[in-house]
Phi, psi and omega in degrees: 000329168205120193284077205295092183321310163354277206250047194309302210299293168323301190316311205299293196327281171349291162300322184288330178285358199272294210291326145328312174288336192239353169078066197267139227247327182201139184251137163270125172200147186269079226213125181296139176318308201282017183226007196254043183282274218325328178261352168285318214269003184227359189083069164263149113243170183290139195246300166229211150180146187264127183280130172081028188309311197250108166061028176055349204265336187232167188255140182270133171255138139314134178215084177270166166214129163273121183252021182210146167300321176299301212316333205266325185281133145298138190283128176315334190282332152327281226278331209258297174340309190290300182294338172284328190294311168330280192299325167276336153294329147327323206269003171288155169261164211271153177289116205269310197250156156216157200167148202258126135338156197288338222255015166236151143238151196242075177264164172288121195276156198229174237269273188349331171252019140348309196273292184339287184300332186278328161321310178271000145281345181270339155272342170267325197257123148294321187213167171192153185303297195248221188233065155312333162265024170271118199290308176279010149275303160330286174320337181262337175276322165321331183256342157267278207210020183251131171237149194264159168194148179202153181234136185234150199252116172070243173247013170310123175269122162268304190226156181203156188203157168217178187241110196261131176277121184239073192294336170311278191321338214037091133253051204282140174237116193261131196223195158047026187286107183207129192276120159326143168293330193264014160212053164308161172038061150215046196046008183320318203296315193289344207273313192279317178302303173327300175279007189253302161359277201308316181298308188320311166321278198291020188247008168058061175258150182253333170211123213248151164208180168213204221213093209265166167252140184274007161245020166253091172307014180272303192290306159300318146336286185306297184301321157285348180271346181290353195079024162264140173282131154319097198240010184139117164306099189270102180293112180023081178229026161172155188280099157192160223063042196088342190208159148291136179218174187266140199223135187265124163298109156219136151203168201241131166244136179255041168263000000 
C-alpha cells in the first residue's frame, strides 16, 4: 500500500517470501512509477494506475501478480455487468449542485460516533477489508489520518463516508461509503463525496481518489458525475461483502 522507495528491491524479496509461506493466489502492490522495474521485472503487471499520485509530480501504478489461474478469471457475465456499469456511468453529466433535504444534516464525525458508525457498517458490509465494525479501531484511524463525515436524520446516523489522508503525498483516498438500507436513493453518497472535496481543498490535498466495488452502480456513478476518471479494474481483488470482487481505480485532481 506504501512503499519505502528506499528499499524496492528487499521489499519485492519480502512480499515474495510471504506469498510462498502463505500461498497467497494474488499479490497487489501500490508502487511509484519510477520504482516499480523490480516488480514489472518479476511477472507484475498493470492493472490501474493514478496520475499525479505523489505530490501531482509522480503516477502511482496498480500492480498484480496472479500466482493460482483462477484467481484472475472473469465469468463473461462478471465482466459484461463490469463494462455496462462503466459505460453508464461514463454517460453521466457531472453534478453542478449538491443538497440535503431540510429533514438530514451532514457533518464531521468525532471519537463520540464511534459505536454508531460501526453499527452502520456492520449493518451494510457482510465482510470488509478492514474491521470498520470495531468502534476502537474507528477511534484509533480517527486519531491518526482519517476523517469520518455522516448524514443523520435527526440524531440517527443514515450515512457515512471517510477520507484517508496521505499528507507526505497530497493525496486522499475518499472511501468507506455505506447508506442504511433504509434510506437508499436518496444521493447521500454525492452529498458526502462533495463535502468530504470541499475539506480536502482547504486542506490543501491535491489528488483525490478511491477504489469502487466494480459491481456497484451506484457508486461508480457517483464518482463519475462527480468528475473522477476511470483509470483501470483491479481483478477479484478484494473481501467485501461476503466475497471477492473486483474494485474500478477513479481519481480526481484538484489543481
Amino acid at each position: 500500500m506504501k512503499v519505502n522507495t528506499d528499499n524496492i528491491a528487499e521489499t519485492f524479496d519480502y512480499v515474495n517470501a510471504l506469498q510462498k509461506k502463505y500461498s497467497y493466489s494474488k499479490i497487489f502492490a501500490k508502487i511509484p512509477q519510477n520504482n516499480a522495474k523490480p516488480f514489472l521485472d518479476n511477472g507484475f503487471t498493470e492493472e490501474a494506475k493514478i496520475p499525479g499520485f505523489y505530490n501531482t509530480k509522480q503516477n502511482a501504478l496498480f500492480l498484480c501478480k496472479y500466482y493460482n489461474s483462477d484467481r484472475k478469471k472473469q465469468s463473461a457475465q462478471i465482466k459484461n455487468k463490469i463494462d455496462s456499469i462503466l459505460k453508464t456511468a461514463k454517460s453521466k453529466p457531472i453534478v453542478k449542485k449538491t443538497e440535503l433535504s431540510e429533514q438530514f444534516n451532514i457533518k464531521k464525525l468525532d471519537a463520540s460516533n464511534a459505536e454508531d458508525l460501526a453499527l452502520l457498517y456492520a449493518k451494510v458490509f457482510a465482510s470488509y477489508p478492514f474491521p470498520i465494525d470495531n468502534p476502537d479501531y474507528i477511534k484509533q484511524t480517527m486519531q491518526e489520518n482519517f476523517y469520518y463525515f455522516g448524514i443523520f436524520a435527526n440524531t440517527k446516523l443514515v450515512a457515512a463516508s471517510s477520507a484517508e489522508m496521505d499528507t507526505d503525498n497530497a493525496n486522499v483516498e475518499m472511501t468507506d461509503f455505506a447508506t442504511h438500507p433504509d434510506f437508499r436513493g436518496r444521493n447521500f453518497a454525492i452529498a458526502l463525496l462533495d463535502k468530504m472535496e470541499k475539506e480536502m481543498e482547504r486542506k490543501n490535498f491535491k489528488t483525490f481518489f478511491t477504489i469502487a466495488r466494480a459491481l456497484s452502480f451506484g457508486m461508480n456513478i457517483t464518482f463519475a458525475k462527480m468528475g473522477y476518471e476511470y483509470t483501470g479494474t483491479l481483478i477479484n481483488n478484494t473481501n467485501i461483502s461476503g466475497q471477492i470482487e473486483s474494485m474500478n481505480v477513479w481519481f480526481k485532481s484538484s489543481i
